[in-house]
N, C-alpha and C positions, 0 to 999 in steps of 0.2 A: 121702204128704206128704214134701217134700224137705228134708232141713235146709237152712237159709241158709246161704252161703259166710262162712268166717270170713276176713277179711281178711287177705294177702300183701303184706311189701311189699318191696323191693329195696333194696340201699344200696350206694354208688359214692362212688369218690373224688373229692372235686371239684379235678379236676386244675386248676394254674391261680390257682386263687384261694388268697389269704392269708389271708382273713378270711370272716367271715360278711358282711362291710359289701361285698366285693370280688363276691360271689356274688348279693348284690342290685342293687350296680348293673347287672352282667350280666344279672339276669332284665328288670330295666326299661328295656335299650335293645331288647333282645328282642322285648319287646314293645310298644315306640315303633314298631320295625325293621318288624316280620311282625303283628302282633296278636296271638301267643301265643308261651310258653314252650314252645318242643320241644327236648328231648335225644335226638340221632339216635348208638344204641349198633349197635353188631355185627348182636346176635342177641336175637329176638324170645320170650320169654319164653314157656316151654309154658305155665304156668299162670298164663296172662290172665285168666280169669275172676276168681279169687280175689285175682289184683291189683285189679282193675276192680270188689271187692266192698267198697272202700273203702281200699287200699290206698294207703302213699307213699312217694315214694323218700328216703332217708336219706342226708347226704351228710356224708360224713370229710375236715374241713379241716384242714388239716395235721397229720393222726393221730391227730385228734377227731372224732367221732363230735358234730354238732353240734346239727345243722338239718334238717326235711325241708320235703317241697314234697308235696302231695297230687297221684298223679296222676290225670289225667281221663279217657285215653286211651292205648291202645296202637296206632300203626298201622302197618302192613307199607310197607315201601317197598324200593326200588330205587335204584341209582345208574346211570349211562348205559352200563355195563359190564352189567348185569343182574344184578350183585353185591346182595342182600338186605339191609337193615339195617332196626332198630325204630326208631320215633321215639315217645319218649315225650311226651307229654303232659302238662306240668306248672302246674296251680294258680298264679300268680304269688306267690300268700302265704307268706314263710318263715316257719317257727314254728321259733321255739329248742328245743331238745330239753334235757334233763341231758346236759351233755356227758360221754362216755367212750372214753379213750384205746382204738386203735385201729388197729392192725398195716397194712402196707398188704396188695393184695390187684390183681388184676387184672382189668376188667373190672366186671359187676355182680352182684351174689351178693342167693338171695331172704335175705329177712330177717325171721322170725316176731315176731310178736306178743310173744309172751315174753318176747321177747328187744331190743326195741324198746323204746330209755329214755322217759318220761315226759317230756309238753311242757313248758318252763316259760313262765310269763308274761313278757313284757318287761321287764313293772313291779318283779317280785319281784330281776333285775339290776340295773335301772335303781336300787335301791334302795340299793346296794354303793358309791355313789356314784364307779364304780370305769367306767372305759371297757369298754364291754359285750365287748371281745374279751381282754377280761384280765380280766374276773368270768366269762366262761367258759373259760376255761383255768385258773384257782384251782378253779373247780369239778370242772374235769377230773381231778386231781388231789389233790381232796378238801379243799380250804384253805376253801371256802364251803359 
């Protein structure tokens, strides 16, 4: 008998965006655009499996550690040069994370289970009566 794979997930900067608000409209033209969320990175992940055993990627907006996206898929591709690059596959649903600050970093780095902050609901911000991108940066910082 095998054990199950324990889930891997990845986490990248999300270059670009201000917000977590800025990062969802992104995924929603996205997928107006193509019909799915794909992030086409560099280099394709040795240990896909254990991504692909429920893993998600983790994105750091502006040196918080905020949100992920659940990925669905990893696929190999190419560019017309025959240059390699991964295209991730992402879930369209962001989930808030407990935000924590968050060094920058290059690239995309796996990122265990462990080590991966806890979802939070909407509603328990939405609660703060406080603009959901300022009750997550008081959080970052420990004021919530």
């Amino acid at each position: 008998m095998t054990d199950p794979l324990v889930p891997l997930h990845l986490i990248k900067l999300c270059v670009g965006a201000e917000s977590i608000a800025d990062l969802e409209e992104w995924v929603a033209e996205r997928i107006a655009h193509a019909g799915e969320q794909v992030h086409t990175t560099r280099m394709m992940p040795k240990r896909r499996d254990e991504i692909l055993a429920g893993g998600s990627l983790y994105w750091v907006i502006r040196g918080v550690l905020s949100c992920r996206q659940a990925i669905l898929d990893l696929r190999a591709t190419s560019d017309g040069n025959g240059i390699s690059y991964c295209d991730i596959v992402l879930d369209p649903h962001v989930v808030l994370v407990d935000p924590r600050p968050r060094g920058p970093f290059q690239g995309w780095r796996y990122f265990t289970a462990q080590d991966a902050p806890p979802d939070l609901d909407r509603k328990s911000t939405a609660g703060t009566d406080l603009p959901l991108e300022l009750s997550t940066q008081l959080r970052a910082i420990g004021l919530l």
